[in-house]
ROKOL-680782 format. One record per residue: residue in one letter; x, y, z of N, C-alpha, C in turn; residue number from 1; chain. Coordinates in steps of 0.1 Angstrom, whole numbers, plus 5000, padded with zeros to 4 digits. Layout:
<nodes>
<node 'A' <X Y Z> <X Y Z> <X Y Z> NUM 'A'> ...
</nodes>
This chain:
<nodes>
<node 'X' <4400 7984 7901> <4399 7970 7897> <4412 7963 7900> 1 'A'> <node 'X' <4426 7971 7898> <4434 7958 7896> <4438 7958 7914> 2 'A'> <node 'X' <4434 7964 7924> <4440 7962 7937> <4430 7948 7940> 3 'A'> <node 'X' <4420 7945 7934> <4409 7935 7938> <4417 7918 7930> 4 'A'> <node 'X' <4422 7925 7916> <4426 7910 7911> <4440 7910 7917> 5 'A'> <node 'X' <4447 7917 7923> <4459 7917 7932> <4453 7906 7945> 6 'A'> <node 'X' <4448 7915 7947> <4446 7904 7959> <4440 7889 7962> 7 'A'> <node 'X' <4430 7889 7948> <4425 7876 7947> <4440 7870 7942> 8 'A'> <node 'X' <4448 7876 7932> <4462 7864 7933> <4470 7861 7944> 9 'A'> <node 'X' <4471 7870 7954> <4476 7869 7968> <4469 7855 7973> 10 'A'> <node 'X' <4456 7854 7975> <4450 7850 7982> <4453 7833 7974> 11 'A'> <node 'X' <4449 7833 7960> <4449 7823 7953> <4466 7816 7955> 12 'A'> <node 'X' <4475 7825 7954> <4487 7818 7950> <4490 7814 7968> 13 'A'> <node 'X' <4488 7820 7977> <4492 7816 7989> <4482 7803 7995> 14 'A'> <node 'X' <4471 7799 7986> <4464 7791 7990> <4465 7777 7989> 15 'A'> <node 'X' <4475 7778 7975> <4475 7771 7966> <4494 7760 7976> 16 'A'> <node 'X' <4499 7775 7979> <4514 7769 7990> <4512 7765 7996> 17 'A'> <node 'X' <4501 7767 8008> <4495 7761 8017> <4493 7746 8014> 18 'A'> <node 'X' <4486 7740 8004> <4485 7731 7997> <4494 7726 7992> 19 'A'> <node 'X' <4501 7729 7987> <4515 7716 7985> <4519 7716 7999> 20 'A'> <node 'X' <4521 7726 8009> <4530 7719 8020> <4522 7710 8025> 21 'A'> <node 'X' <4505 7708 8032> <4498 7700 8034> <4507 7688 8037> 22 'A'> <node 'X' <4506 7679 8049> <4510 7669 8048> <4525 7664 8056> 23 'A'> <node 'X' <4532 7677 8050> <4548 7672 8045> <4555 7673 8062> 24 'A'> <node 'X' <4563 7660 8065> <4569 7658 8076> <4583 7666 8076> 25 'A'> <node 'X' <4589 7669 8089> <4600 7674 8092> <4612 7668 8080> 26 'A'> <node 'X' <4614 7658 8076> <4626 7651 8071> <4621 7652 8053> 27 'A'> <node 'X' <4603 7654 8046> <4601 7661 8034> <4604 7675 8035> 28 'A'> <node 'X' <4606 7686 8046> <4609 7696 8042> <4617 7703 8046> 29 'A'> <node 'X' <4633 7691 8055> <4642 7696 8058> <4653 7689 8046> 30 'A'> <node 'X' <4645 7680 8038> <4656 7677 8024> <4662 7683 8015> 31 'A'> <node 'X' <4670 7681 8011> <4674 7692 8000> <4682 7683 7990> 32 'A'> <node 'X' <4678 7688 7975> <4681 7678 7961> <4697 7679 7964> 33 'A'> <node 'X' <4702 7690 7969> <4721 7685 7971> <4721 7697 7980> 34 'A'> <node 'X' <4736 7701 7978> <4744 7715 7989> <4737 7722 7984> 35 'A'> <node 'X' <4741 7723 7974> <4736 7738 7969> <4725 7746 7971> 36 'A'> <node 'X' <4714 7737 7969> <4700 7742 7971> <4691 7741 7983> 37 'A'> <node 'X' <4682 7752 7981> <4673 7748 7995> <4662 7741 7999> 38 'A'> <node 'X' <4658 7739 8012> <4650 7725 8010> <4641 7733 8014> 39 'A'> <node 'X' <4627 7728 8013> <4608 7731 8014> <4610 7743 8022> 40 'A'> <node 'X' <4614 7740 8034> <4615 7745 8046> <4622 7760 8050> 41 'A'> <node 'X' <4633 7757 8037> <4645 7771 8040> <4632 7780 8030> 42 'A'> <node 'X' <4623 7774 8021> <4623 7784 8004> <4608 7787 8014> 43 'A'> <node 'X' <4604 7781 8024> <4593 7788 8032> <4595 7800 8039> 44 'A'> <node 'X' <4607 7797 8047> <4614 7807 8052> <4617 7820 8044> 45 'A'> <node 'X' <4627 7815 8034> <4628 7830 8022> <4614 7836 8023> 46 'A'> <node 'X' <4601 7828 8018> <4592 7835 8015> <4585 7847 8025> 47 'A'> <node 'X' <4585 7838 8038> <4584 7847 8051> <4592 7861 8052> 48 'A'> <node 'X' <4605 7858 8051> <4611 7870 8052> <4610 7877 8038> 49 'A'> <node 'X' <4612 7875 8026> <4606 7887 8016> <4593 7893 8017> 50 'A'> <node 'X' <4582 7886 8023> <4572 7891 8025> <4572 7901 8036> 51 'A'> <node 'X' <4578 7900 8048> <4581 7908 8057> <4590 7921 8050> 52 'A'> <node 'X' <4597 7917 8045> <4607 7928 8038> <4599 7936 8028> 53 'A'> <node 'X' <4593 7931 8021> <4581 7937 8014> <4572 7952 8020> 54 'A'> <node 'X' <4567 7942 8031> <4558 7954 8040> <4566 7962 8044> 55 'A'> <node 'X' <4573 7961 8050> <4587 7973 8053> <4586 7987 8042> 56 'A'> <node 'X' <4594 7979 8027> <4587 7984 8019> <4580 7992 8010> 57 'A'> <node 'X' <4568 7990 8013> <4557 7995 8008> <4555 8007 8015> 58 'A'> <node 'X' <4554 8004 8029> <4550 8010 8039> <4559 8022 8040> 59 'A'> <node 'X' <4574 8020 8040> <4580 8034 8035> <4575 8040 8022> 60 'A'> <node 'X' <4572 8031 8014> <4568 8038 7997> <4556 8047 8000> 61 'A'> <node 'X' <4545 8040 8005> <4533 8053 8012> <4539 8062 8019> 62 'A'> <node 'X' <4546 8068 8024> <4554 8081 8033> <4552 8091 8023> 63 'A'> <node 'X' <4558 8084 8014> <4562 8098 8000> <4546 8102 7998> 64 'A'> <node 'X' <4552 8116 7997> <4538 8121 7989> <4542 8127 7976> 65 'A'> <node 'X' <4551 8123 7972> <4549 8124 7953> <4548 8117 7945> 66 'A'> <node 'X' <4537 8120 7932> <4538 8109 7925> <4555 8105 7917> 67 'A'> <node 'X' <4551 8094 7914> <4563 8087 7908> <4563 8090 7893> 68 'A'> <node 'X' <4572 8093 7887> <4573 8091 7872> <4576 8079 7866> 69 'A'> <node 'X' <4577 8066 7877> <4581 8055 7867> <4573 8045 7865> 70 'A'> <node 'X' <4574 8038 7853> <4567 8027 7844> <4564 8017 7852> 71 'A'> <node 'X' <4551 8010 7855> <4555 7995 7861> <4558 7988 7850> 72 'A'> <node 'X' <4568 7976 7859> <4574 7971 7853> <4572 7953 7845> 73 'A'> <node 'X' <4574 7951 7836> <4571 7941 7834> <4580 7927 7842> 74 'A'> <node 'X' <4562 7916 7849> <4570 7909 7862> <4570 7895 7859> 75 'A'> <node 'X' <4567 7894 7843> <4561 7878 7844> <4575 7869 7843> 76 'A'> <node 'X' <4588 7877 7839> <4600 7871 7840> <4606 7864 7853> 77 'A'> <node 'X' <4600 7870 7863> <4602 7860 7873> <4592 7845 7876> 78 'A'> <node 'X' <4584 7839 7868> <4581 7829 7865> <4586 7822 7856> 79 'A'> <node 'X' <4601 7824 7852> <4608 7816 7846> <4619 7812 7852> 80 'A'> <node 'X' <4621 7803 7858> <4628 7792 7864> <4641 7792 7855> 81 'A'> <node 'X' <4647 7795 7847> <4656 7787 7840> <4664 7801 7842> 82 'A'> <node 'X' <4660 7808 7844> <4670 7826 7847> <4669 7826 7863> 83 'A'> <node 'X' <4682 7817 7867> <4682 7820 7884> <4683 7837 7888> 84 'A'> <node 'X' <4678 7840 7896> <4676 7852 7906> <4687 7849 7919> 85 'A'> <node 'X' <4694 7855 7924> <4703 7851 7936> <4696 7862 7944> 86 'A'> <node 'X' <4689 7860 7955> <4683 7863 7965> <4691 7875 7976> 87 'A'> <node 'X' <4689 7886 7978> <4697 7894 7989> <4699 7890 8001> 88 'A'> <node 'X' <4712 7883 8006> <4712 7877 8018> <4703 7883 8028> 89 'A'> <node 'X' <4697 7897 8025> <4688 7897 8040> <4674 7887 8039> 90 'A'> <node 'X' <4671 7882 8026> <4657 7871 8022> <4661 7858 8019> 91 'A'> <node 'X' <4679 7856 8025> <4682 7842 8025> <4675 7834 8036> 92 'A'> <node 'X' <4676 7824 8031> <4668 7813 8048> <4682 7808 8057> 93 'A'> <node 'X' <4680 7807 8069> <4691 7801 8076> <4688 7785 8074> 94 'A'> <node 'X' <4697 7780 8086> <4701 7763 8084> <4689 7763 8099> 95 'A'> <node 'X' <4677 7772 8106> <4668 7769 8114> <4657 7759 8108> 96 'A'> <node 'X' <4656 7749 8117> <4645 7736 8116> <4632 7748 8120> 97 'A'> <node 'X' <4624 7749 8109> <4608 7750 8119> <4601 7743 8117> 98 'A'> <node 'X' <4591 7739 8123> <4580 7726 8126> <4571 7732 8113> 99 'A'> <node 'X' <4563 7722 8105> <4554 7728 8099> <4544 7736 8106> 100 'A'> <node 'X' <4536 7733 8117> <4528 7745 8127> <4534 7755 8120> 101 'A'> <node 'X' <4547 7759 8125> <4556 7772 8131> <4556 7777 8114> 102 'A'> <node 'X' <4559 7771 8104> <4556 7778 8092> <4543 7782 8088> 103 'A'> <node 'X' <4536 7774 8087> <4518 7777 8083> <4518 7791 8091> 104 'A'> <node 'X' <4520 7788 8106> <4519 7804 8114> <4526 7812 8108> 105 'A'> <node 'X' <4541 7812 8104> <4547 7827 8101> <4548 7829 8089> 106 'A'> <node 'X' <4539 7819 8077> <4532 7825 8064> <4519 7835 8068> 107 'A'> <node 'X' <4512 7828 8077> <4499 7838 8079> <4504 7851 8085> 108 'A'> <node 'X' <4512 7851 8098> <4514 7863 8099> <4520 7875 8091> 109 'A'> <node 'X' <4526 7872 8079> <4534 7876 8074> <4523 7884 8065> 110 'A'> <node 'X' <4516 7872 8060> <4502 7881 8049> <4492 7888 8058> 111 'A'> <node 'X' <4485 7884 8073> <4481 7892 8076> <4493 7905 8081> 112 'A'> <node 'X' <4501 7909 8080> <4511 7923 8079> <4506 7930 8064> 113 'A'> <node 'X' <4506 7922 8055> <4505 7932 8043> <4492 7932 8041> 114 'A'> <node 'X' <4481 7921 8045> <4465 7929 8042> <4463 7939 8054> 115 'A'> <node 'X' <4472 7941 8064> <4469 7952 8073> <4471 7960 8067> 116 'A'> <node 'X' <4485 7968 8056> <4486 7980 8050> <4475 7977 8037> 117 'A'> <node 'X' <4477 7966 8032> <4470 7970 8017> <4454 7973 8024> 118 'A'> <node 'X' <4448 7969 8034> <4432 7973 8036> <4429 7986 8043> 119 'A'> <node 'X' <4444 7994 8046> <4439 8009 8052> <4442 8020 8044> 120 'A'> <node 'X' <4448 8010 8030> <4450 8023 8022> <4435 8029 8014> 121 'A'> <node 'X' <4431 8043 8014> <4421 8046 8014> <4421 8046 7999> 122 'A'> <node 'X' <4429 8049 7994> <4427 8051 7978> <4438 8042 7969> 123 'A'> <node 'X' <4429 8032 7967> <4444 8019 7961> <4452 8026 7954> 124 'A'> <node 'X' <4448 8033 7944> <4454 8037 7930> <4467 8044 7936> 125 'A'> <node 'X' <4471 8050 7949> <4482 8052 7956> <4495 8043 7951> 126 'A'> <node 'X' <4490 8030 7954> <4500 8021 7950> <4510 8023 7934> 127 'A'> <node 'X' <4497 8026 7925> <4504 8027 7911> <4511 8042 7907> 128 'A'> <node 'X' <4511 8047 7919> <4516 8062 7920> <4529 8067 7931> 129 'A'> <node 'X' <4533 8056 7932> <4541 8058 7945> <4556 8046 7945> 130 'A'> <node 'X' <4565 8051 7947> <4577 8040 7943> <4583 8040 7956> 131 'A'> <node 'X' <4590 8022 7958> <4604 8022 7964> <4614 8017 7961> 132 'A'> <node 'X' <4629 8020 7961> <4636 8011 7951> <4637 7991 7958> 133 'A'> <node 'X' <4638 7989 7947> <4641 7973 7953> <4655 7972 7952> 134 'A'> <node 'X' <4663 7961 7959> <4675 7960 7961> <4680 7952 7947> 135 'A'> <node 'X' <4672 7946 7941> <4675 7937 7928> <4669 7943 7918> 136 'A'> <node 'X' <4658 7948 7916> <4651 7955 7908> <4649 7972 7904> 137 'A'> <node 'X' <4657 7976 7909> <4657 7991 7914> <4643 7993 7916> 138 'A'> <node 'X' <4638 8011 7908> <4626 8017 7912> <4616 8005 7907> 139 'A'> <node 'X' <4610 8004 7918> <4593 7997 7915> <4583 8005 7922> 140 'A'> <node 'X' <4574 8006 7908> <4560 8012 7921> <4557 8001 7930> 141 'A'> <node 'X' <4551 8009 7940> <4543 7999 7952> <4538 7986 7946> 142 'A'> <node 'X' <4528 7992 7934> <4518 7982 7933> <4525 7971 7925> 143 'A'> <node 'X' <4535 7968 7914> <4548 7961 7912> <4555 7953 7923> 144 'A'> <node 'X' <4556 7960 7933> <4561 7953 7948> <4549 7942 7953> 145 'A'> <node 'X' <4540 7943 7953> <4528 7940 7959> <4524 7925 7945> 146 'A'> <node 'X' <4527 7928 7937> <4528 7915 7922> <4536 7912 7925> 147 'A'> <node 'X' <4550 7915 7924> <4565 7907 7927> <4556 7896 7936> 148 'A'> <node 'X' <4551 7900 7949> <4545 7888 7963> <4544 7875 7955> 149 'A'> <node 'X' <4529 7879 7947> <4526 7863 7943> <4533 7858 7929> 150 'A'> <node 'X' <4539 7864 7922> <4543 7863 7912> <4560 7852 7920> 151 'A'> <node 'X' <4566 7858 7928> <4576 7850 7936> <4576 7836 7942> 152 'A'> <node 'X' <4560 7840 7946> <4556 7830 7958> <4555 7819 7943> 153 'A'> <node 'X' <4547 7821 7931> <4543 7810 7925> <4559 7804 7919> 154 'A'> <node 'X' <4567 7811 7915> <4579 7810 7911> <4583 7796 7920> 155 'A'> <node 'X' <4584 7798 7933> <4587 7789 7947> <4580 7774 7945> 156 'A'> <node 'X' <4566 7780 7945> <4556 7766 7944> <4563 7758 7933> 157 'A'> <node 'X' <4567 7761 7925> <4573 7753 7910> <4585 7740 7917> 158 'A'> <node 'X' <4592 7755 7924> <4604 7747 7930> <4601 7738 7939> 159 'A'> <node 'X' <4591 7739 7949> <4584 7730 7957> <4582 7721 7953> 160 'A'> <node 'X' <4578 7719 7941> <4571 7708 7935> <4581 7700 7926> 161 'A'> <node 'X' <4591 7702 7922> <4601 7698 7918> <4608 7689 7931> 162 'A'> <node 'X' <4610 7696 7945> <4616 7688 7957> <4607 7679 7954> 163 'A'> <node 'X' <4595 7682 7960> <4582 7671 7964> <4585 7657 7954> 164 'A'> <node 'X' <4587 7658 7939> <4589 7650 7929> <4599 7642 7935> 165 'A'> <node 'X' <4611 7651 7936> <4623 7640 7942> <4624 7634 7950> 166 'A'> <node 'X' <4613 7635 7963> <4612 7627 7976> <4607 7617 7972> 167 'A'> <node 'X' <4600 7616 7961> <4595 7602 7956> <4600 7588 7955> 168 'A'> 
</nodes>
């Protein structure tokens, strides 16, 4: 059961990004509220590359063939906004302009990468049995890694929608 509501939130929360970006021109999603922070465009980017880094991943995490002794972990803390996370420069975004096209494409490619692994694993429950460490989180089972996805992505949308407000 839970690889099926996994995926319906994959599917739901990435639908939902798709949808706020809708619309948004070069100059809404190369803004940024000041220095410090990033605009629509960079936090698109991040998302691409964590997700890519993800499948990476995972995909080593299935190699192992022993089960894992560890807990999943509780993830709903990263939908709290008010406890910054500082990102591992390898899932930082650069100062690259992409065209909205070029994002919409390298969101989709990125998810079709992980429904490629998540739809050939023969026996989901693998996931809740199998760890790799995260660079911020240490050990996570797979299936932990695979919720970090949308549980992050919705984290983002928040912040999305916070820029979006201030272009107003």
């Amino acid at each position: 059961m839970e690889i099926q509501e996994v995926n319906h939130n994959l599917k739901k929360t990435r639908d939902e990004l798709q949808g706020i970006l809708k619309g948004l021109n070069r100059n809404q999603l190369y803004t940024k509220k000041d220095l410090d922070s990033w605009s629509i465009g960079q936090i698109c980017q991040h998302l691409i590359k964590t997700e890519e880094l993800f499948v990476v991943a995972i995909r080593k995490g299935l190699k192992s063939k022993e089960d894992s002794l560890i807990e999943k972990k509780p993830l709903e803390f990263l939908l709290d906004r008010s406890k910054k996370i500082v990102a591992p420069y390898i899932a930082k975004p650069t100062d690259e302009i992409l065209e909205y096209n070029e994002i919409i494409e390298k969101l989709n490619n990125s998810r079709e990468k992980l429904n490629e692994i998540l739809n050939t694993i023969e026996d989901p429950s693998v996931l809740s049995r199998r760890h790799f460490i995260h660079p911020v989180f240490k050990e996570m089972l797979l299936i932990d890694w695979v919720k970090t996805l949308y549980l992050h992505e919705q984290r983002h949308i928040k912040q999305i929608s916070e820029i979006k407000e201030g272009l107003k």
